[in-house]
C-alpha positions, 0 to 999 in steps of 0.5 A: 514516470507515467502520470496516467492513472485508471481512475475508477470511481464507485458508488459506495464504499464496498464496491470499491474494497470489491475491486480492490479485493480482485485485483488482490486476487488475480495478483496471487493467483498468477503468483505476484509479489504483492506489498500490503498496506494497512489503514482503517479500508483494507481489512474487508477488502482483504476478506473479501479477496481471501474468498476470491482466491483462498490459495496464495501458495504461488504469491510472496507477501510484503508490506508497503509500511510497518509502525515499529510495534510488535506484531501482536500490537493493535497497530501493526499493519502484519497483524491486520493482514494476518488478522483479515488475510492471512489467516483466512487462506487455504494455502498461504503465500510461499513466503511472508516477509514481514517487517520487523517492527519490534526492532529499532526502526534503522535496524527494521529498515536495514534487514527489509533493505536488504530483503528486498534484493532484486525484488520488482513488486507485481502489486503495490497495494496503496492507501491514501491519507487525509494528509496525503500520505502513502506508506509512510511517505509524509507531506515533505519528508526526507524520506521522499528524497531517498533513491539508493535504499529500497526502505527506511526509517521514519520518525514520528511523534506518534509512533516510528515506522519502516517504509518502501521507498519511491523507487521500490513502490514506483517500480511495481508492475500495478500501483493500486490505490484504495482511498474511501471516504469524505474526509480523503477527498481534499487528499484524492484531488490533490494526488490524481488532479494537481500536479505531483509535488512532495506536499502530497505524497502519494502524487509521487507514486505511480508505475514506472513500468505497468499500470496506476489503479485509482478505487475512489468511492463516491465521497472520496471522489468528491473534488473530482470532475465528474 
């Protein structure tokens, strides 16, 4: 695993989601694989790169990680993408593979497992957690041990989810993060400046074969050298 990392840090919030939004653009254009995140920064970022690059005919869509809802639920990351993206594109993508939330979360897994036969990721789309997460990779879960299966279950006492594993999400050709925010801050410092460890997921993932995108805006890049 490469720990270099393209650490680029914006003024504000937007010109961070501007970023991300082309590098979600030239990913669809040259007909990339590209997993999707959800969260609270991506929406207008995916907006904004429906805009650069409303055909996405050549591209495949899948996601990073689903909460095991159904996909009209306020809390499902398809229906964010759907919402903000997918709905706004000219041509949409060649194939949208979507996680089947409404399912019983091993059952979800199992079908994303064998979906994902032979896939190799052009970009990894990735937010962080004030907690560290990524995905639904949490703080010293079993799931960060797991190296055979390219997606699994993971129960919360919020809500269950299905989510990429390491070696699925560390094989993408572009590991992008979007991490924005003050209260991201203690999380960013931990995934790009301290040395990696299972307490902080996302310090776990980083391109084996390409590039590592850090977006920071100026609040989450707080605990950083300047």
């Amino acid at each position: 695993m490469s720990d270099a990392v393209d650490l680029r840090v914006f003024e504000t919030a937007d010109e961070a989601r501007e970023a991300a939004a082309s590098e979600l653009a030239a990913a669809a254009q040259a007909g990339k694989h590209i997993a999707l995140s959800g969260g609270s920064a991506p929406g207008p970022a995916f907006a904004r790169a429906a805009e650069l690059q409303p055909d996405w005919s050549r591209a495949e869509a899948w996601w990073g990680d689903e909460r095991c809802v159904h996909p009209s639920d306020s809390r499902s990351n398809y229906r964010l993408a759907r919402e903000r993206l997918l709905d706004r594109l000219s041509r949409l993508p060649r194939a949208v593979h979507r996680i089947r939330g409404e399912l019983e979360p091993e059952e979800a897994a199992s079908l994303y497992h064998e979906e994902l036969d032979e896939v190799v990721l052009g970009l990894a789309f990735q937010g962080i957690g004030p907690d560290g997460h990524t995905a639904s990779l949490f703080p010293n879960d079993p799931a960060l041990d797991e190296r055979e299966r390219r997606a699994v279950a993971v129960r919360r006492d919020d809500v269950d989810r299905v989510t990429l594993t390491l070696p699925v999400l560390c094989a993408a050709e572009i590991v992008l993060f979007l991490v924005l925010g003050e209260e991201k801050a203690q999380a960013a410092r931990a995934t790009f400046l301290e040395p990696p460890g299972p307490e902080t997921p996302a310090s776990l993932v980083r391109s084996d074969r390409g590039r590592t995108v850090a977006l920071l805006d100026r609040a989450a890049a707080a605990g950083l050298p300047s």
